[in-house]
C-alpha positions, 0 to 999 in steps of 0.5 A: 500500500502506497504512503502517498496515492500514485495518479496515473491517468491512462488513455488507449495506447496509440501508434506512438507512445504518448506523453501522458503519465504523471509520477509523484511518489514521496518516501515510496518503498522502492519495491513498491516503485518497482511494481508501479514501474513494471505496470506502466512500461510492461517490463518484468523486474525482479529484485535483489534482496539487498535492494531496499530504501525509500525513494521520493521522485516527481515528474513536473511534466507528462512522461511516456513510458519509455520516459518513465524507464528512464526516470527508473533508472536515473532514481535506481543509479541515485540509490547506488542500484542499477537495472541489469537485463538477463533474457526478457526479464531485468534484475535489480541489483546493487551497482557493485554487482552489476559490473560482475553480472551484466553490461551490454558491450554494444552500441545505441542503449539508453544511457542508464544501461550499464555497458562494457566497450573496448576502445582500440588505440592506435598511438597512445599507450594502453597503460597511459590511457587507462590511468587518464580515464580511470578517474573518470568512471564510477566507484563500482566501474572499472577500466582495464589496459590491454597490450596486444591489442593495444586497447582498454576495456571500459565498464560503466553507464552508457553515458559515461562509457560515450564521455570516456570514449570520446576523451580517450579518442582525443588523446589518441589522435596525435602525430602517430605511432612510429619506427626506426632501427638503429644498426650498432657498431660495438653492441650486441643487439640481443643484450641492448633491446633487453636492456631497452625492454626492462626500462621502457616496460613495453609488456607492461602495456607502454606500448613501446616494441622492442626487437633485436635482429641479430643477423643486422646486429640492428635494434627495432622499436616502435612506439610513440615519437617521444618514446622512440626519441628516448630509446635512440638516446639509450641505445647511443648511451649503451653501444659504446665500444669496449664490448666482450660478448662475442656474437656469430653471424653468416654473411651470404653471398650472392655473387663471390665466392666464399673460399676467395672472399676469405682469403681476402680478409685473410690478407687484409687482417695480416694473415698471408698464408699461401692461397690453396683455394683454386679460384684465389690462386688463378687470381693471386698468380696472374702478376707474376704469369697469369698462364702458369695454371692453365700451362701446368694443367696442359702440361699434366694432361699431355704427360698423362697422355704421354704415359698411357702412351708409353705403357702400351708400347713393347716395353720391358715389363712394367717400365711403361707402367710405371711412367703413366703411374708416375705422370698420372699422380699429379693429376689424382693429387690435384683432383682430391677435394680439400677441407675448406679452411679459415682462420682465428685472429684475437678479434674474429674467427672466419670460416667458409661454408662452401656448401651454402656460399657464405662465410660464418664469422664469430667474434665481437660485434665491432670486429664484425662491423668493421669487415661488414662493408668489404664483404658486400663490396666483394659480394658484387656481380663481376661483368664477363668479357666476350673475346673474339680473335681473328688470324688471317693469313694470306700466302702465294708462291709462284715458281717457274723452272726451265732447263735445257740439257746437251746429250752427245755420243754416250750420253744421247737418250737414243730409245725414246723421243717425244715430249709430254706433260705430268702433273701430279697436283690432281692425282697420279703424273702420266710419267707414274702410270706410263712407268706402271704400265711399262711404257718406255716414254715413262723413263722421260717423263720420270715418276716424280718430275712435273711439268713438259719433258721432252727429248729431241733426237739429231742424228745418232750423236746428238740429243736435246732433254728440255724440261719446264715446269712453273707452279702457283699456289694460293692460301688465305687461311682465316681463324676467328677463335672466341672465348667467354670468360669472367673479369680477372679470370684466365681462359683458355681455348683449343681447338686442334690435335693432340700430337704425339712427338718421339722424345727418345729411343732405347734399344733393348737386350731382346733379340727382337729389334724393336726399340723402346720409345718415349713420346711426348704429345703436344697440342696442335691447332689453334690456342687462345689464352687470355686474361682480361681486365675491365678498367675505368670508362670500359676499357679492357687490359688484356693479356693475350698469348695467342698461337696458331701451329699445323703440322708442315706438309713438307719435310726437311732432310735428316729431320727424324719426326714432324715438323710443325709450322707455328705463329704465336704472339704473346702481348698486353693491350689496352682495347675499348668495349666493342672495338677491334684492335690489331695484336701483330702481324707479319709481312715477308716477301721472299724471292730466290733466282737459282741459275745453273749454267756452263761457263762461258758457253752460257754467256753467249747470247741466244745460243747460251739458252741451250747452255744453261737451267734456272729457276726463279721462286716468289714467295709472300706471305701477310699473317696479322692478329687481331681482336675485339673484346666485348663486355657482357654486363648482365643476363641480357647481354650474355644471351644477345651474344649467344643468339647472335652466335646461334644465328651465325651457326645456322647460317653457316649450316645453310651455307655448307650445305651449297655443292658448288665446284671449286674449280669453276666457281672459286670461292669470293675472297672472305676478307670483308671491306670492314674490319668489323665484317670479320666477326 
């Protein structure tokens, strides 16, 4: 029963709720109130039994009953008691007891409802915000920081939950949140971010990241601008040198090679052992002679060759064995994969990792700084050098012979006279068939001699033998020999045969003559060696040791074995990227008049002709060397020249397989007018 009468006045409920509902209570139990207010807004309320007292509320105005609910809430919220929905009932419990118990986490309630938000943060510490906006919350309500994410999580009435929300979004538009990474010179970066992470306290909710990237050696943080200013103060207070903690890092390469690259520091740090590494060795050797290596590896193969040779011989037992056995060690020795090796200085220990190509270093971390930036400046893509050589050599020999030879009594070739003609430059001299089938006009013509032979009988006391031949020859001999090799490498091409020389003779005790024989092989054909060097504005220094060499066609007397013919240069030049430069040449122009006569007799004009042979021989020859170096910067350059390459093959191909007649159709001459037409 009410102290004070409730006036309601009631009307039909219409589309929208009218204002129509005036409340008067004074010293009204709130129980009471409660039930009045569940009949007006047909809500179901159920109370805590620790929710008793009198509440006094009026309404000057008519209220609606979504007005009376709220006026409800504001009279519970003043009595510290609050309305907290469970399902389609609501529960009136203490304040206290309604953060424990309820609190809707969305948005568009009334502002007496209690709420629970979480805000994100986007530049202002999770912790900072909490402690701004704690004051700001009720006594039963509560702000909580989160660090991942960086937020809070605020509970209290919608209205005070929308003000906190609304200051905390002003603090948090500031300049941003921020990043740098500081490289240390002396510092561990493991030991600094922790130091950086004890004092700045980012898992308590500062904010700020700390990490450390030991491969770099580098600190990352990220916070607040005024926090990463701080932190750089402190990692310059701490990476002072004086450091001992040795840290290890793995430098990978992408261009060098590992077992080289520390060679290098081995040499830069003091350490001057001999280079065992192959690659360093082609490198460290090229001052003094940059072909030694490639020289001592033919030389390994040719005795290899020479060896093998020997044992197959008809040799005392086991003498040619052993030879190949010792001429092949070498070889097995050379082959064998070594260990690869570092080095230790009080500071460093290097050691390369061939399998991966790197090179792991451990030691302090400014010894490690210091030889940081030599490493990458090795770790560089070396250009290659495409080399294209040129031989040309254009020779003649013209030679005419002409004799006339007195016969009388005795000496007058009486069985056979006439004349003819032997060639043998296309296949057998008449002189070799007439002398195969037994013709006596063979004996005149003889099976070696050439040319016009004739006899001319006079009487039975007197004959003339005339005899005259003129020969010609023509060469024009072109090699364009090429080779790709790496900046301040040596490379080598050969092209030819791999001749076998008779060094020396044994006659054995045996009764069998047979002599026992050592050879020594040695290549003939065309041989390129060289070794570029790419200077300043694409120029190329270049070490060439070119040579051309063939087996002679022609012997020499008391010569006991082949004889070759060679033409080799061995230079240094200087030539620009895409240009052709002559290394040498040579221009001889030999001529020679032999004449053979009888004294006096052969003075006599007209008739000293019959008295008297000749023979006049004119030899020349022009041989010159030359190249065209080409530098091959990246991918595409090397695959442009190999197509270009490719394409030259294929027309070749197409070119060879013509069938034109030599002696009709004589080839055109295959110097170009310009100098670039040879490549």
């Amino acid at each position: 029963m009410l102290l004070d009468p409730l006036i309601v006045a009631a009307q039909t409920a219409a589309p929208q709720e009218a204002a129509d509902i005036v409340i008067n209570m004074r010293g009204v139990e709130i129980a009471d109130v409660a039930d009045q207010i569940s009949r007006i807004t047909g809500r179901t309320l159920i109370l805590d039994p620790a929710v008793k007292g009198v509440v006094t509320v009026t309404s000057s105005s008519p209220l609606s009953p979504g007005g009376v609910w709220d006026l409800f809430q504001s009279v519970l919220r003043a009595n510290g008691y609050a309305a907290v929905r469970s399902g389609r009932a609501w529960r009136i419990v203490p304040a206290a007891n309604a953060v424990r118990d309820g609190g809707l986490p969305a948005r568009g309630i009334a502002g007496q409802e209690l709420m629970t938000r979480m805000v994100r943060l986007a530049n202002v510490p999770s912790a900072d915000a909490a402690r701004i906006a704690r004051p700001l919350v009720a006594s039963f309500g509560s702000v909580e920081p989160l660090t991942s994410p960086n937020a809070i999580v605020i509970t209290d009435y919608a209205d005070n939950v929308r003000r906190i929300e609304a200051i905390v979004r002003q603090l948090d538009g500031g300049g941003g949140a921020t990043f740098a990474a500081i490289a240390l010179k002396n510092g561990s970066a493991p030991a600094v971010a922790q130091s950086l992470q004890n004092v700045l306290g980012g898992d308590q909710g500062t904010g700020t990241r700390v990490a450390a990237d030991e491969r770099s050696n580098t600190v990352l943080i990220r916070g607040t601008p005024a926090s990463v200013t701080e932190a750089r103060r402190m990692v310059v207070s701490l990476d002072q040198p004086g450091g001992s903690t040795p840290i290890t890092r793995m430098f990978r390469l992408n261009y060098a090679d590992a077992e080289t690259v520390t060679d290098v520091l081995r040499g830069v740090l003091g350490l001057g052992d001999t280079v065992d590494n192959p690659v360093a060795n082609s490198l460290s050797n090229t001052n003094a002679n940059p072909f030694a290596r490639l020289a001592s590896q033919s030389a390994l193969s040719n005795g290899a060759a020479a060896g093998m040779a020997n044992g197959m011989t008809g040799t005392p037992s086991g003498t040619g064995v052993q030879a190949a056995t010792a001429t092949q060690a070498p070889m097995m020795q050379s082959t064998t994969p070594q260990t690869p090796k570092g080095f230790s200085t009080p500071d460093l220990t290097v050691q390369p990792a061939p399998e991966l190509n790197a090179i792991v270093v451990r030691g302090a971390p400014s010894a490690i700084a210091s030889i940081e930036p030599l490493v990458r400046d090795l770790d560089v893509r070396r250009p290659q050098v495409m080399i294209e050589a040129a031989i040309a050599e254009i020779t003649g020999d013209d030679a005419e012979q002409l004799a006339v030879q007195i016969g009388t009594s005795g000496a007058v070739l009486s069985r056979v006279t006439g004349a003819g003609t032997s060639f043998d430059a296309a296949g057998p001299s008449l002189g070799a068939v007439l002398t195969a089938l037994g013709v006596p006009a063979g004996s005149i013509l003889g099976t070696t001699a050439s040319g016009f032979t004739g006899n001319f009988k006079i009487g039975d006391d007197f004959s003339v033998l005339l005899q005259a031949l003129g020969t010609s020859s023509r060469a024009n001999l072109l090699s364009t020999p090429q080779i790709t090799v790496l900046d301040n490498v040596a490379g080598e091409f050969i092209a030819g045969q791999n001749v076998p020389f008779v060094t020396g003779s044994i006659l054995t005790n045996s009764s069998a003559a047979t002599p026992y024989n050592t050879i020594e092989r040695k290549d003939v054909g065309i041989t390129l060696r060289v070794l570029p060097r790419i200077n300043a504005g694409d120029t190329i220094r270049l070490q060439v040791n070119q040579e051309a060499s063939s087996i002679a066609s022609t012997t020499v007397s008391r010569a006991t074995d082949l004889i070759t013919n060679k033409r080799a240069i061995n230079t240094t030049v200087l030539a620009d990227n895409g240009s052709t430069i002559v290394l040498g040449g040579l221009t001889s122009d030999d001529y020679q008049d032999v004449r053979q006569q009888v004294p006096v007799l052969g003075n006599i004009p007209l008739i000293g002709e019959l008295f008297k042979g000749r023979k006049e021989q004119h030899s020349k020859r022009t041989l010159f060397i030359f190249l065209k170096p080409t530098i091959l910067r990246d991918g595409a350059d090397a695959s442009a020249a190999a197509k270009d390459r490719y394409a030259r093959l294929r027309a070749e191909e197409a070119q060879n397989a013509k069938r034109n007649s030599l002696l009709l159709a004589p080839p055109p001459a295959r110097l170009k007018v310009e100098i670039d037409g040879i490549y």
